[in-house]
C-alpha positions as CSV (number, residue, x, y, z in Angstrom):
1,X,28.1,-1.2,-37.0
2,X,29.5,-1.8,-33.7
3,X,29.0,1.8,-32.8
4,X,25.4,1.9,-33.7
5,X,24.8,-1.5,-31.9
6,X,26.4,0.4,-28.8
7,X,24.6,3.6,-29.1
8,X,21.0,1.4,-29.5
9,X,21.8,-0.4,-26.0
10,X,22.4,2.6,-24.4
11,X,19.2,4.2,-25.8
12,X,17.6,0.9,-24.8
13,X,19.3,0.9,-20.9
14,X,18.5,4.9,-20.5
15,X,14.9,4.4,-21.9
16,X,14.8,0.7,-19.2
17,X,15.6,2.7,-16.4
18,X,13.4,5.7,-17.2
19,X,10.8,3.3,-17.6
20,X,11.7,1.4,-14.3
21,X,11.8,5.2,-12.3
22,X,8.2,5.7,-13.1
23,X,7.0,2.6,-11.3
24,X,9.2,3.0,-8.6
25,X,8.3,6.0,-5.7
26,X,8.5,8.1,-3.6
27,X,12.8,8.9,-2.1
28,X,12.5,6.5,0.9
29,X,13.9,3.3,0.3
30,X,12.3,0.1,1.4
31,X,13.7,-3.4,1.6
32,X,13.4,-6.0,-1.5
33,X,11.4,-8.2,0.8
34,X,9.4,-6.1,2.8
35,X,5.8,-7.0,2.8
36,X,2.5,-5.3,3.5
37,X,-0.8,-8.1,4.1
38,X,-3.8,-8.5,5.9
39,X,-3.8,-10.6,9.2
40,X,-7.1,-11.4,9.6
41,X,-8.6,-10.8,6.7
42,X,-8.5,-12.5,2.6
43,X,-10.2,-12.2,-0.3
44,X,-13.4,-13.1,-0.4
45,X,-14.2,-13.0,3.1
46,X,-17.3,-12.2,4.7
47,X,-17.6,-9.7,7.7
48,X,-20.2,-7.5,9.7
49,X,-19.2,-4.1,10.4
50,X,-17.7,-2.5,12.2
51,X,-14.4,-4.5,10.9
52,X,-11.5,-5.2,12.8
53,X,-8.8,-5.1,10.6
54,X,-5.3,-6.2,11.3
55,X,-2.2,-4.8,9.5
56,X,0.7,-7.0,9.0
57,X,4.3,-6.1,7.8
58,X,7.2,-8.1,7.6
59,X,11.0,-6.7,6.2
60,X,10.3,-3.4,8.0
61,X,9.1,-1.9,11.0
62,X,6.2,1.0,11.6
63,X,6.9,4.1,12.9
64,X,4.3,7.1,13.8
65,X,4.2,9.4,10.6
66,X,6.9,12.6,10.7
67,X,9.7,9.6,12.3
68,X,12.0,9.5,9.9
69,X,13.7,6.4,10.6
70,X,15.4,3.6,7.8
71,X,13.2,0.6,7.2
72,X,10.3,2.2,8.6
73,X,6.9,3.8,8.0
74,X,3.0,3.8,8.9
75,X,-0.1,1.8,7.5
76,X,-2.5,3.6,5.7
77,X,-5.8,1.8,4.2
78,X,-7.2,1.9,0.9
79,X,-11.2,1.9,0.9
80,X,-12.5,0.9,-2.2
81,X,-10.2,3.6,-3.8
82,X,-8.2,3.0,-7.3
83,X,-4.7,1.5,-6.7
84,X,-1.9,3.6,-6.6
85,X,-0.1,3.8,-9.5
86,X,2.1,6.3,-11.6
87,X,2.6,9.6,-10.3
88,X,0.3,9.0,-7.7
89,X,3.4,6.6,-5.9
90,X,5.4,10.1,-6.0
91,X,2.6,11.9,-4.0
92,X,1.7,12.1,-0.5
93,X,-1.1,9.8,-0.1
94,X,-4.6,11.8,0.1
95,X,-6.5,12.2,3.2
96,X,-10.4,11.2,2.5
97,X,-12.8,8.6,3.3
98,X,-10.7,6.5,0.8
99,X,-7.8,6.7,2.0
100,X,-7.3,6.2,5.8
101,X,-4.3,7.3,7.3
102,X,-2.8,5.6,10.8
103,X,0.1,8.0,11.5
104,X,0.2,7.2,15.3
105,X,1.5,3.7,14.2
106,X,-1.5,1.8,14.7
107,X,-1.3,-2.0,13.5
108,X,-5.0,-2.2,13.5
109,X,-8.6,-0.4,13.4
110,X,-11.8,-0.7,13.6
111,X,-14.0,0.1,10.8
112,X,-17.3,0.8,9.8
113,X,-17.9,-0.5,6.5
114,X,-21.5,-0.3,5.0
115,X,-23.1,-3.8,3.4
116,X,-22.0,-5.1,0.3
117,X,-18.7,-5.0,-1.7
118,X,-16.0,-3.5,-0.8
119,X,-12.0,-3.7,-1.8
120,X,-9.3,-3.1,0.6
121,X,-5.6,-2.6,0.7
122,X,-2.7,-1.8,2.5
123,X,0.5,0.9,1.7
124,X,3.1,1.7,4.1
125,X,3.3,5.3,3.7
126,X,7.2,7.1,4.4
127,X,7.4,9.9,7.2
128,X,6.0,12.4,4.6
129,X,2.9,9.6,3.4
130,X,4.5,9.2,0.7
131,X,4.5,5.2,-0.6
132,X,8.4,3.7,-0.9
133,X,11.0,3.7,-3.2
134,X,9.2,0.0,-4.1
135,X,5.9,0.8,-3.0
136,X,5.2,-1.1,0.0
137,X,1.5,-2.9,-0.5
138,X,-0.8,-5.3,0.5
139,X,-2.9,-7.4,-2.6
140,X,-5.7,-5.5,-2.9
141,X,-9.0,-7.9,-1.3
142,X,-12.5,-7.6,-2.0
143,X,-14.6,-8.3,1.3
144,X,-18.4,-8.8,2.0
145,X,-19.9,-6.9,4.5
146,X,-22.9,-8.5,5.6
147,X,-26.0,-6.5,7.0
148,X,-26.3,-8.5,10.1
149,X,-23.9,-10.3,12.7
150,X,-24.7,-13.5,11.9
151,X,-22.1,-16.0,11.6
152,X,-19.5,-13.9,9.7
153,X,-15.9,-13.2,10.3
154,X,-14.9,-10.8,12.8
C-alpha cells in the first residue's frame, strides 16, 4: 500500500509540474514580482486618437530587443488581439497590426486607434520576443476611442 500511495504522488508531482511547464514560457527567466501595467491608461477609459500610451514595468528593466541581458526585456503591445496563452507563450511574439513590437526600448507610443472599442495589453518580450519564463503582462484593458477630441483622456 505504501508503495502504491508513493508511486500515485509521484504520478501526481510529474503530471503538477508538466502541467505547471505549459503555462510557464519562453527560457528567459523573469522575477516573481516583476510587473507589466499601463501608466496612463485603465479600463474603461475614454480617449481620442492618436493615443499616447505609457508603458510601465516594475521588478525589471527594458532593454532594446537582441540585448540579452538578466532581468530585462522590451514592451510590445497587444491590439485587440487574443491573449497569449499556451504555446503561443513559447513563440516569438508575431509581428502585425495586432501585435506591436518596441524593440528600440521605447516606454511609450503614439497610437492611432480608430473609434469605438478596443482592448489593450502589455508583454515584455525576451531578446528573441519571446514572453518570460512567467510571462511578463499587463491586465488586458478595454478603452474607448472617441471620434472627436472633446474632453477625453489624453
Amino acid at each position: 500500500m505504501r508503495r502504491l500511495s508513493l508511486a500515485l504522488a509521484l504520478t501526481l508531482f510529474a503530471a503538477t509540474l508538466a502541467t505547471s511547464s505549459l503555462v510557464l514560457a519562453g527560457e528567459t527567466p523573469a522575477p516573481d514580482n516583476a510587473k507589466a501595467y499601463f501608466i496612463n491608461l485603465k479600463d474603461g477609459d475614454t480617449v481620442s486618437s492618436p493615443v499616447l500610451i505609457r508603458f510601465g514595468l516594475s521588478g525589471m528593466g527594458v532593454a532594446p530587443s537582441g540585448t540579452e541581458a538578466p532581468n530585462t526585456g522590451h514592451h510590445h503591445l497587444l491590439i485587440d488581439a487574443p491573449a497569449l496563452e499556451g504555446d503561443s507563450l513559447n513563440e516569438a511574439i508575431p509581428v502585425d497590426a495586432g501585435h506591436v513590437h518596441f524593440g528600440k526600448g521605447q516606454t511609450e507610443a503614439s497610437v492611432n486607434l480608430t473609434p469605438g472599442k478596443h482592448t489593450l495589453q502589455l508583454v515584455l518580450g525576451d531578446w528573441s520576443h519571446i514572453p518570460h519564463n512567467k510571462p511578463v503582462m499587463s491586465e488586458r484593458i478595454t478603452i474607448d476611442v472617441q471620434a472627436t477630441t472633446g474632453s477625453a483622456k489624453q
